[in-house]
C-alpha positions in Angstrom: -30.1 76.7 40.9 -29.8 75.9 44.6 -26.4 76.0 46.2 -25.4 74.6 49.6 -23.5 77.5 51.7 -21.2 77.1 54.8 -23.3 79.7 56.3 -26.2 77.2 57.1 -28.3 77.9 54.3 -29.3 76.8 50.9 -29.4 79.9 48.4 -31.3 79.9 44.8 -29.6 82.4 42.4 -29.3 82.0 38.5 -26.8 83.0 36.0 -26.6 84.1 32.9 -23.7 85.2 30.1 -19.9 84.8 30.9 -17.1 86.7 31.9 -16.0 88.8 35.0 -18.4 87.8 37.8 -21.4 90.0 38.6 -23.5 89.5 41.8 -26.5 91.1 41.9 -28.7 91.5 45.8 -31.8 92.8 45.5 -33.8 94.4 48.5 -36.3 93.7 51.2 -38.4 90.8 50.7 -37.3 90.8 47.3 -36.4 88.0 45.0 -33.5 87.6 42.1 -36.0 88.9 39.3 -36.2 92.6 40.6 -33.1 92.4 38.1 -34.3 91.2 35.2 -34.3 94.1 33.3 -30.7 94.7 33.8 -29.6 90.7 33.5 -30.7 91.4 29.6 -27.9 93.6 29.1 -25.2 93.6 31.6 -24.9 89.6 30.7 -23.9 90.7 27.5 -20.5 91.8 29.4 -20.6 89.9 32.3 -21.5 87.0 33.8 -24.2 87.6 36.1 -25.4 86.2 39.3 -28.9 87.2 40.5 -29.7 85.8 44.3 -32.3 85.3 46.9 -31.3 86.5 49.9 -31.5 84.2 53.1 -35.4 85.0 53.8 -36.8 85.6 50.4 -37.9 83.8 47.0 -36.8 80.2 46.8 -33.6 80.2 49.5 -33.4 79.1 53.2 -36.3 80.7 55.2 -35.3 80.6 58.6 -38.1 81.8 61.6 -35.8 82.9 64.1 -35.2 87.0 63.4 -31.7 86.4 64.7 -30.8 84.3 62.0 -31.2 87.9 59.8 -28.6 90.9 59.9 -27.4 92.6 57.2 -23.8 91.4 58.1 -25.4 87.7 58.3 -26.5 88.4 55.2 -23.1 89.7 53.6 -21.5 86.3 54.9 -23.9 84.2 52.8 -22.8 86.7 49.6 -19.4 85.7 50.0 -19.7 82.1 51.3 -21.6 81.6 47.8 -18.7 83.0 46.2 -16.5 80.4 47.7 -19.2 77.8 46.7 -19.0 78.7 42.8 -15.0 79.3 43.3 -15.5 83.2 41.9 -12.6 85.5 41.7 -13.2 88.8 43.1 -16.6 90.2 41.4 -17.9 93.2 41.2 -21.9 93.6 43.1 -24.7 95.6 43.0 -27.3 96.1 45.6 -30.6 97.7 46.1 -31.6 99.0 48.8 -31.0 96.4 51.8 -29.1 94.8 49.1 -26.9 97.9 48.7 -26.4 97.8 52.6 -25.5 94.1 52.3 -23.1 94.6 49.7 -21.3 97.9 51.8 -20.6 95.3 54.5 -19.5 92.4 52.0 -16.8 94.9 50.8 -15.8 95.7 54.5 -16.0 92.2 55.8 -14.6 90.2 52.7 -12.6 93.1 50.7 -10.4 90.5 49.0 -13.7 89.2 47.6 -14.7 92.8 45.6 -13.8 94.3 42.4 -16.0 97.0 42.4 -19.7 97.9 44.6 -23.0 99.8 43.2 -24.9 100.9 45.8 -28.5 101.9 44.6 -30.6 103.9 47.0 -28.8 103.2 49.3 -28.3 103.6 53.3 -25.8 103.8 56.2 -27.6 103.9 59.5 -31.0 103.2 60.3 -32.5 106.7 62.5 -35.8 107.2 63.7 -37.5 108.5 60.4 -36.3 105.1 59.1 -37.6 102.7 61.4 -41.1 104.5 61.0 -41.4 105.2 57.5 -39.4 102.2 55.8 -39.6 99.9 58.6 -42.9 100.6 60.2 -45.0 100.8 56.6 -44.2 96.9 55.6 -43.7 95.1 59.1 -47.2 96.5 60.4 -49.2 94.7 57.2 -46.8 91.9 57.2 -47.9 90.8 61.1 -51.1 90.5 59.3 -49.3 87.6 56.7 -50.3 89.0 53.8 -47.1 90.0 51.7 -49.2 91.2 49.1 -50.7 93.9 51.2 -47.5 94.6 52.4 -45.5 95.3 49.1 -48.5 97.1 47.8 -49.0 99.4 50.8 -44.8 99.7 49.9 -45.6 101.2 46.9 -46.9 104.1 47.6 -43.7 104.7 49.1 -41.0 103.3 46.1 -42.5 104.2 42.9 -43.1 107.5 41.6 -46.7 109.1 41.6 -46.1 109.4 38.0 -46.1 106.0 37.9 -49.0 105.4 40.4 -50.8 107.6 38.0 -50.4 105.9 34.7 -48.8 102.9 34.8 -46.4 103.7 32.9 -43.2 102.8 31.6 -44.6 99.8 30.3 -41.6 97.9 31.9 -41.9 99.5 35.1 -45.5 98.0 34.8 -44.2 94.5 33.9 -41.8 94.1 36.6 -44.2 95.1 39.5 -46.6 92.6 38.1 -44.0 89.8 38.1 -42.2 90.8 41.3 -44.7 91.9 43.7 -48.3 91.0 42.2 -47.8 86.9 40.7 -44.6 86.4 42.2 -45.5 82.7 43.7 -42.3 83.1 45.4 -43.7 86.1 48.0 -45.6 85.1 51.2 -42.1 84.6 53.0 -43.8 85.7 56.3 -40.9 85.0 58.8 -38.4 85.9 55.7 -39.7 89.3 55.4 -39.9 90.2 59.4 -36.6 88.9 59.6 -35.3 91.1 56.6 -37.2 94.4 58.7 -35.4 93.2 61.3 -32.0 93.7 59.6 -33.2 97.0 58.1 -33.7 98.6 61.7 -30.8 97.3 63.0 -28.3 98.5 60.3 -25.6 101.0 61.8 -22.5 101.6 59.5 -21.9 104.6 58.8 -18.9 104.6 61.0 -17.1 102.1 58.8 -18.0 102.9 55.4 -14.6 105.0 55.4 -12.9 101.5 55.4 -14.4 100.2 51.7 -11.7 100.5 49.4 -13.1 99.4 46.3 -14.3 101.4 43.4 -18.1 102.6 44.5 -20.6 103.7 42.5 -24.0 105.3 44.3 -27.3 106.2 43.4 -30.0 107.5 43.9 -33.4 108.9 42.9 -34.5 112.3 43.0 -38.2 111.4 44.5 -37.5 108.6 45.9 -39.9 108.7 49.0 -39.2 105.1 50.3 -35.4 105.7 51.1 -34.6 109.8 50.3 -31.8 110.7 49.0 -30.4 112.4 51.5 -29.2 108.6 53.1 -27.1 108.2 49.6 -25.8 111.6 50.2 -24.8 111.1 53.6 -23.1 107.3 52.5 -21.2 109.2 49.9 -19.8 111.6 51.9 -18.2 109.1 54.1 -16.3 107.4 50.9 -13.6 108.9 49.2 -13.7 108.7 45.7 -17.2 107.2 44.6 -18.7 108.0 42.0 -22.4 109.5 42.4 -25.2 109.4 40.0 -28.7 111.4 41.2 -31.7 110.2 39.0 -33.9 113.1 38.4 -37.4 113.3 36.8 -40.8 112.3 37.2 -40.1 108.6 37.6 -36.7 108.9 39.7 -38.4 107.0 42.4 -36.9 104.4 44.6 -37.7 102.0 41.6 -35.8 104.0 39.6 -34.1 100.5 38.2 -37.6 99.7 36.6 -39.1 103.2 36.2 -35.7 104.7 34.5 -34.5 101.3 33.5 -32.8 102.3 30.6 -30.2 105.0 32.4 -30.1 102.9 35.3 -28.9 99.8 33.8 -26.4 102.0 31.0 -25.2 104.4 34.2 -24.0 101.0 36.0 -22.7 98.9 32.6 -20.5 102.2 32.2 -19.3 102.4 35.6 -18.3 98.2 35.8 -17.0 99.0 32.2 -14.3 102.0 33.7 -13.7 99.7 36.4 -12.7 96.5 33.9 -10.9 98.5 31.5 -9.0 100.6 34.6 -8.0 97.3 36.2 -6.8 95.8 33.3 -3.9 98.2 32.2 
């Protein structure tokens, strides 16, 4: 479904199950079906909102890199929750998504019951704008997504994984996501979403989120380290933190380790529910 925002965009996002709301944000360049694995279960509990971010799948693709920031893009999270008349909802984010969703709970706190921030980050330094920034936005002036996500991936899954193929689901979501995804060759969405990711400098303010937080983060994960969860949790008192570890604790860790992924989250929104509700 496509929504109209006050923002000045139109955003896509589906929804499935019922109950407390869920928002879900996935990552650069990324659509609403990075998620799907999770949507299986968590909709059993909740009722779940997968989006495309401004820039990505079938929502507003605007040309002018201005028109992207990670705080831009927080505004559109919550103007959408005014759109669907949500009470406060818990969200998870990956990656960009998990910046987007630190600033939706410092810019729009009333709006948040609880965040998950999955390998995560807090400022963008010089290691970051080369090896996250640099890898996609170099193929990506050549406007070929494709190339782009699948130079990425040497960088966000596991070598395991680069090895064998294997989890089969890990295999099935990089087809549908990254390979046949018709919704892809965003080529002004996807500079504009690099753009955000080198500009992105929060660290100073994550002190003021105030909402249960759940981080995490992958042991191997090459594409964002987990020493930028690490330093993000050490500015926020009282999250929760959850380190992935194994062969496939990669930055896809929500396809490659699906399973402990998706029951590490359901458990922490569950806490957070039954918590709230005494």
């Amino acid at each position: 479904m496509k929504v109209e925002l006050s923002t000045g965009m139109e955003m896509y996002y589906e929804e499935q199950g019922t109950g407390a709301p869920l928002i879900l944000v996935p990552g650069t360049g990324c659509d609403h079906q990075v998620w799907d694995l999770q949507v299986g279960i968590w909709s059993k509990y909740f009722r779940v909102i997968a989006i495309d971010n401004r820039g990505s799948g079938q929502s507003t693709i605007f040309e002018n890199q201005e028109k992207y920031s990670v705080e831009i893009m927080a505004d559109d999270v919550a103007a959408l929750m005014d759109a669907l008349g949500l009470e406060p909802c818990h969200l998870s984010g990956h990656s960009v998504g998990a910046s987007i969703v630190q600033q939706v709970a410092i810019r729009h706190p009333s709006k948040v019951k609880s965040i998950q921030l999955h390998a995560t980050w807090g400022k963008t330094d010089e290691w970051f704008k080369r090896a996250f920034v640099g890898t996609m936005k170099y193929p990506t002036l050549n406007n070929d997504p494709h190339v782009t996500f699948r130079t990425n991936m040497m960088w966000a899954a596991s070598p395991a994984y680069l090895e064998t193929r294997q989890p089969e689901a890990a295999s099935g979501m990089v087809t549908k996501c990254l390979i046949k995804n018709p919704h892809l060759n965003a080529y002004h969405g996807l500079l504009g979403h690099l753009h955000a990711d080198e500009k992105y400098d929060a660290l100073h303010q994550l002190e003021l989120i105030q909402a249960p937080t759940l981080i995490t983060a992958g042991e191997i994960d090459m594409l964002v380290p987990k020493r930028y969860s690490e330093e993000v949790y050490s500015k926020m008192k009282g999250a929760q933190y959850h380190e992935f570890k194994g062969a496939h604790a990669s930055h896809f860790a929500l396809w490659e380790m699906w399973e402990e992924f998706t029951a590490v989250a359901l458990g922490f929104m569950m806490f957070v529910e039954a918590n709230q509700n005494t």
